[in-house]
MMTF fields as JSON, N, C-alpha, C and O atoms, coordinates in Angstrom:
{
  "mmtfVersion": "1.0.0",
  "mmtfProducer": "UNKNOWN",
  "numBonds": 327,
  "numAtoms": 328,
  "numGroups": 82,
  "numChains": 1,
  "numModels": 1,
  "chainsPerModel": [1],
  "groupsPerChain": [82],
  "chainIdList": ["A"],
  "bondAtomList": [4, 2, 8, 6, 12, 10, 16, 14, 20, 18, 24, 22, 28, 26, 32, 30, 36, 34, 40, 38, 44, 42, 48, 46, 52, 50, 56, 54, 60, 58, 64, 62, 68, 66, 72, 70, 76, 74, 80, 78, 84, 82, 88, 86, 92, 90, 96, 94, 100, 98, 104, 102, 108, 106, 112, 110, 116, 114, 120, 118, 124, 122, 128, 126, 132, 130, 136, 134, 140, 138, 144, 142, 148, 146, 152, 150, 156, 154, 160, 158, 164, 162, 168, 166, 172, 170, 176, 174, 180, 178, 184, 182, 188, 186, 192, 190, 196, 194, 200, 198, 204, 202, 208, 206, 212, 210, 216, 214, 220, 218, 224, 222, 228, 226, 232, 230, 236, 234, 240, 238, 244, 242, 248, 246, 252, 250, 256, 254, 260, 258, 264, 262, 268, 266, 272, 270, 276, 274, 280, 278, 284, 282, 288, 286, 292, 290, 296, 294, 300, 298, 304, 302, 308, 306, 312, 310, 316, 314, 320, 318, 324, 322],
  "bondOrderList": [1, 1, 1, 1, 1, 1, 1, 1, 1, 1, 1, 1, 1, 1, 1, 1, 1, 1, 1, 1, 1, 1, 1, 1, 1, 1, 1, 1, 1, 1, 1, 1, 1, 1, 1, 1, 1, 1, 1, 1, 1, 1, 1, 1, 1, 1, 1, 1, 1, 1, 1, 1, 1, 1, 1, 1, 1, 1, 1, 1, 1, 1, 1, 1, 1, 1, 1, 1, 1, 1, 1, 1, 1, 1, 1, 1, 1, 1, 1, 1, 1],
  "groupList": [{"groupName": "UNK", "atomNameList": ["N", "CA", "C", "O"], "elementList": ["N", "C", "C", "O"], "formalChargeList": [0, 0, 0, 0], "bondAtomList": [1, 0, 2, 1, 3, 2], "bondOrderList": [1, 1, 2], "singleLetterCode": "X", "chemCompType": "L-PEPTIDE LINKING"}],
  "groupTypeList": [0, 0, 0, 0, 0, 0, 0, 0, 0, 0, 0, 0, 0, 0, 0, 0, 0, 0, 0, 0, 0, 0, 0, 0, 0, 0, 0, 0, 0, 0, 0, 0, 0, 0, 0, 0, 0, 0, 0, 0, 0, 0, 0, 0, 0, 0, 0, 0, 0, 0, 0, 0, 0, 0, 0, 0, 0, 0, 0, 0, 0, 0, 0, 0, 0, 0, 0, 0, 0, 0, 0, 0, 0, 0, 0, 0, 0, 0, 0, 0, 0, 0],
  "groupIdList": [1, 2, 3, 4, 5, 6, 7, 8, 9, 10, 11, 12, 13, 14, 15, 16, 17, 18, 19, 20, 21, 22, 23, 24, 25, 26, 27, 28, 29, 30, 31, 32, 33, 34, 35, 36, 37, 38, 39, 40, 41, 42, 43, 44, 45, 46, 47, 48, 49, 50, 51, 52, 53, 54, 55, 56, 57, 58, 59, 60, 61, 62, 63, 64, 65, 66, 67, 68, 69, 70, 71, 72, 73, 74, 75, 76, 77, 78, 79, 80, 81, 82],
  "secStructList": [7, 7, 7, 7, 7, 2, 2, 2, 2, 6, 1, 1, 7, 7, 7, 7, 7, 3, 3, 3, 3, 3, 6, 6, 1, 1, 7, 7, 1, 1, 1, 7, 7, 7, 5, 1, 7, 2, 2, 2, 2, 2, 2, 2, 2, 2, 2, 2, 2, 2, 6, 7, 1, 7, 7, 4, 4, 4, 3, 3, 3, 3, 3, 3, 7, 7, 1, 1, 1, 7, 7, 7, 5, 1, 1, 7, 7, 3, 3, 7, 7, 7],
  "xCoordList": [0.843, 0.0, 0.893, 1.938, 0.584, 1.259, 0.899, -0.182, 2.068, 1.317, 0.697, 0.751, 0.135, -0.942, 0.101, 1.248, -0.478, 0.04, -0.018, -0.734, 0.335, -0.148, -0.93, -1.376, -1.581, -2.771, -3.955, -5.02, -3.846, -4.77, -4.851, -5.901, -3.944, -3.898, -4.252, -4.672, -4.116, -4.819, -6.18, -6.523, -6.935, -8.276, -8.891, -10.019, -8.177, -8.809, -9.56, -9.048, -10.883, -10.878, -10.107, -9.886, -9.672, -9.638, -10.277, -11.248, -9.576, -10.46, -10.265, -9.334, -11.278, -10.673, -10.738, -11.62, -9.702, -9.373, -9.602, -9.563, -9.911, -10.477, -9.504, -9.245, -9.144, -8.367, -9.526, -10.128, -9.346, -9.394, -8.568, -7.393, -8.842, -7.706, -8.694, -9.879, -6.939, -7.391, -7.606, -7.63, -7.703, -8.015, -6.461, -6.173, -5.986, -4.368, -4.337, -3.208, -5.356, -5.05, -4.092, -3.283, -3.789, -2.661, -3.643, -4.659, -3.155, -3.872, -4.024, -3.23, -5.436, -5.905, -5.214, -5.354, -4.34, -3.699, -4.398, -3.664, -5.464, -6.198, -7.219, -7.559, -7.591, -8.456, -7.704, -8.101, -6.51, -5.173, -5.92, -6.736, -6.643, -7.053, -7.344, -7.136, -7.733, -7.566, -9.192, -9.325, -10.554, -11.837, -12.011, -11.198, -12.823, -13.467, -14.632, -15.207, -15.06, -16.186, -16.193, -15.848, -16.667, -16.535, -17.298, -16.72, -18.971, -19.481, -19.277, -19.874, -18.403, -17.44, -16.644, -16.301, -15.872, -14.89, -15.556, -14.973, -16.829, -17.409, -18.286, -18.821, -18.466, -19.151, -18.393, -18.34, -17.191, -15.912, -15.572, -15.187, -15.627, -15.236, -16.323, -15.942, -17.602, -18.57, -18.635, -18.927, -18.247, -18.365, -17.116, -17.134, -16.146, -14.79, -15.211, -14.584, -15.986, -16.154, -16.937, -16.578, -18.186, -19.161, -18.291, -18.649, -17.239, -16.303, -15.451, -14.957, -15.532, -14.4, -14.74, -15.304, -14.554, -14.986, -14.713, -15.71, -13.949, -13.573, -13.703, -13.283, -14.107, -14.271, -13.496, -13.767, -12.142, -11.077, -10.528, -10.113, -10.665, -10.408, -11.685, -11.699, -12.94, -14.043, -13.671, -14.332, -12.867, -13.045, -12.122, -11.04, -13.094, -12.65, -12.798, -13.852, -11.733, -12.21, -12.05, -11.698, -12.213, -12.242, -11.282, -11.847, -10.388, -9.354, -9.337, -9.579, -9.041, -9.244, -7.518, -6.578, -7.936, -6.043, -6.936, -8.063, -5.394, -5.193, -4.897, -4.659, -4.964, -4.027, -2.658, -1.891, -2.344, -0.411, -0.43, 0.593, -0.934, -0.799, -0.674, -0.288, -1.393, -1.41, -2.794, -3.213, -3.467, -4.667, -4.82, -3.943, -6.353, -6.807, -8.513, -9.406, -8.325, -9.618, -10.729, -10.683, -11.978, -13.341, -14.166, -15.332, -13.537, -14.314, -13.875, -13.301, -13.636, -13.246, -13.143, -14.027, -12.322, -12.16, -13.344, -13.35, -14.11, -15.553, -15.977, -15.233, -16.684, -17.011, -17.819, -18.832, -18.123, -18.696, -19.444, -19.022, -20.907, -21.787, -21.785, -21.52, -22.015, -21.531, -22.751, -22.947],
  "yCoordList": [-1.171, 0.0, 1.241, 1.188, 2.32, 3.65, 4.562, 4.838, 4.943, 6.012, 7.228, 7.791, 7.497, 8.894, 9.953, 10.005, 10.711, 11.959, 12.933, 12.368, 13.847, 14.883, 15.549, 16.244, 15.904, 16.322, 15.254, 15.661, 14.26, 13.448, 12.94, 12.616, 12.913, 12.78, 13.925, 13.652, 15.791, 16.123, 16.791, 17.817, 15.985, 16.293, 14.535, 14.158, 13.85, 13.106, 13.744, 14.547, 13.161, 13.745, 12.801, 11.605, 13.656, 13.068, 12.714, 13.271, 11.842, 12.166, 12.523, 12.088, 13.669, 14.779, 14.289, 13.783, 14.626, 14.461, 15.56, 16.637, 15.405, 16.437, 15.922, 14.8, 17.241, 17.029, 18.593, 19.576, 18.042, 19.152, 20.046, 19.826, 21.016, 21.82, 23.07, 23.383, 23.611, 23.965, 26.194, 26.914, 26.456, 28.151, 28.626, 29.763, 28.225, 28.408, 27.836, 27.455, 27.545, 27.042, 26.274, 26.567, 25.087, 24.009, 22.255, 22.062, 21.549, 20.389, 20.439, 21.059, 19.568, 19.761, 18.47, 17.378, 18.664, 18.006, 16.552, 15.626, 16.488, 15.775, 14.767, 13.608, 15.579, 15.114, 14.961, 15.473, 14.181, 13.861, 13.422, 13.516, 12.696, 11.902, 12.297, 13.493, 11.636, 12.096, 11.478, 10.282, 12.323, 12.029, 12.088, 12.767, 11.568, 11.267, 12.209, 12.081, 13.335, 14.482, 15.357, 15.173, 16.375, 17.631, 16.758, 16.066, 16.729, 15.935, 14.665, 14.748, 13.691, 13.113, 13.129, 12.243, 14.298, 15.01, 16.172, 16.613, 16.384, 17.659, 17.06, 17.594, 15.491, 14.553, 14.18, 14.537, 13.366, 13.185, 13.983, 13.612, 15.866, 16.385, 16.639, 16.927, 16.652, 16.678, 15.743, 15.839, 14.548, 13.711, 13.661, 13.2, 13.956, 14.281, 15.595, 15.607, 16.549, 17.571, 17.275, 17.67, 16.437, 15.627, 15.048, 15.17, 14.493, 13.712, 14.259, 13.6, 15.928, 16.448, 17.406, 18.449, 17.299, 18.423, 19.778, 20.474, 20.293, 21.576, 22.064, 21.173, 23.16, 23.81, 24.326, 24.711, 24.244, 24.798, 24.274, 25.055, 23.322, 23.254, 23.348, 22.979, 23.946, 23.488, 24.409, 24.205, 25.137, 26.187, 25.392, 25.101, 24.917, 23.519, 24.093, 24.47, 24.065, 24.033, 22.983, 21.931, 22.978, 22.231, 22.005, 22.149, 21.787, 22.033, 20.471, 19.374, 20.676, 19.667, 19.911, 20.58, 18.784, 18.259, 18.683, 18.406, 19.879, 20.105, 18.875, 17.737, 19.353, 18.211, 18.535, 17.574, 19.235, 20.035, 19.424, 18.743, 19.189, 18.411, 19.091, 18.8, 20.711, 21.898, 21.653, 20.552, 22.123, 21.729, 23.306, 24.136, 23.612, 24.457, 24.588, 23.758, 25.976, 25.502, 26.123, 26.956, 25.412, 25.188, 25.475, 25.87, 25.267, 25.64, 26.463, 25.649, 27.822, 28.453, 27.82, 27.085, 28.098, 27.366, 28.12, 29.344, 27.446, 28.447, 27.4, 26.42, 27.429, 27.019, 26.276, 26.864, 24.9, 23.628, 23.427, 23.515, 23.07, 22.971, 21.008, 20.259, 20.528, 18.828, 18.349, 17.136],
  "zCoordList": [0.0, 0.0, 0.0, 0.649, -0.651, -0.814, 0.278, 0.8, 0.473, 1.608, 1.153, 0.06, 2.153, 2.049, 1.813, 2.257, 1.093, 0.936, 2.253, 3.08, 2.625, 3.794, 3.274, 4.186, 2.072, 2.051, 2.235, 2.699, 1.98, 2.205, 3.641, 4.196, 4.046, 5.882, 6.72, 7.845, 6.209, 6.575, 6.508, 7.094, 5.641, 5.318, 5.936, 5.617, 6.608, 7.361, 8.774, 9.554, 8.856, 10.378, 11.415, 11.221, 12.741, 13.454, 15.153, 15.665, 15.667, 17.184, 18.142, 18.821, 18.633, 19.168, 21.0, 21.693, 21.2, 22.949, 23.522, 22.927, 24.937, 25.922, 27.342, 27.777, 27.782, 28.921, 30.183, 29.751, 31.943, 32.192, 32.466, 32.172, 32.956, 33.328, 34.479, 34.588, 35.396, 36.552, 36.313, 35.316, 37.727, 36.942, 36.788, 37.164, 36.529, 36.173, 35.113, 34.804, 34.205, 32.517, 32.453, 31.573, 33.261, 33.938, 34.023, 34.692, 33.416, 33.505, 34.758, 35.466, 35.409, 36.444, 37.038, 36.487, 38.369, 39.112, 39.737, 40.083, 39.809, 40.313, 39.117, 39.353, 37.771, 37.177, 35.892, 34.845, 35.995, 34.388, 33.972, 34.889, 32.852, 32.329, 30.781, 30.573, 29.766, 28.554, 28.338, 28.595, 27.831, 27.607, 26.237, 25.61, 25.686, 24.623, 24.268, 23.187, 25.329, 25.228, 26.335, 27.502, 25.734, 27.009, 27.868, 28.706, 27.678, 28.154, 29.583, 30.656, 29.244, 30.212, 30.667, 31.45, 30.349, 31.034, 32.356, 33.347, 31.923, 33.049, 33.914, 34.885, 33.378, 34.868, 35.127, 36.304, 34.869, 35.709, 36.492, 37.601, 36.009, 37.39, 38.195, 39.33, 38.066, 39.316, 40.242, 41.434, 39.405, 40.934, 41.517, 42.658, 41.136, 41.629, 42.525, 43.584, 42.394, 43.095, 44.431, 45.54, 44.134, 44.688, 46.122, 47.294, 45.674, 46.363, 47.824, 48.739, 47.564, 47.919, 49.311, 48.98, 50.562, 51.244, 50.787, 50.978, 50.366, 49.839, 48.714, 47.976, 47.902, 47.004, 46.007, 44.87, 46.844, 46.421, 44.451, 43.595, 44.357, 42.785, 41.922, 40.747, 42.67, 41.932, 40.46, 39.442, 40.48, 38.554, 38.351, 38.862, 37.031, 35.927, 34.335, 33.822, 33.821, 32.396, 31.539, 32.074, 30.341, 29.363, 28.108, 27.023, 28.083, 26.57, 25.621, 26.125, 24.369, 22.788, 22.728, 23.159, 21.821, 21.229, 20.019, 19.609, 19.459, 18.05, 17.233, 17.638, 15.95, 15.233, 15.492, 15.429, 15.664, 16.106, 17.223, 17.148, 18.28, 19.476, 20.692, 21.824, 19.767, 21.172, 21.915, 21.557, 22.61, 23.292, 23.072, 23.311, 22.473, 22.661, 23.876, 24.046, 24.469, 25.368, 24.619, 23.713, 25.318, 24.36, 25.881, 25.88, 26.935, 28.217, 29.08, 29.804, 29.748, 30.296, 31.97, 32.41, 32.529, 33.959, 34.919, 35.05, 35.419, 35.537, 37.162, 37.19, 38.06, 38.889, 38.919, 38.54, 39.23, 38.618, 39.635, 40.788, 39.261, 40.575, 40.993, 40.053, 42.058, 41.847, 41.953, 41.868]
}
């Protein structure tokens, strides 16, 4: 088989990853994990919040893997009710 050209590799879609992150726009120390949707990434942190006597990390945001492999955010680090 021939390989793909890079134009044809990048007009593939791809699949997009979700990480959280803390109000320091810093992967969130507690919630590493790599999600498959904002969605399960923002119930992962409620019950992680759910979990927690303190409030203190409740501002959570949301950031996507580029295709460059930068993470851009799509959720502002905002205060998460559990």
């Amino acid at each position: 088989m021939a390989p793909r050209s890079l134009l044809s590799q990048l007009g593939q879609p791809i699949a997009k990853r979700y990480r959280l992150i803390n109000a320091s726009f810093e992967a969130h120390p507690h919630l590493d994990a790599i999600y498959d949707s904002v969605e399960e990434a923002l119930t992962d942190a409620a019950s992680w919040l759910a979990s927690q006597a303190s409030s203190a990390q409740a501002a959570i945001g949301v950031e996507v893997s580029t295709r460059s492999g930068e993470w851009r955010t799509v959720r502002q680090p905002a205060p998460l009710t559990a």
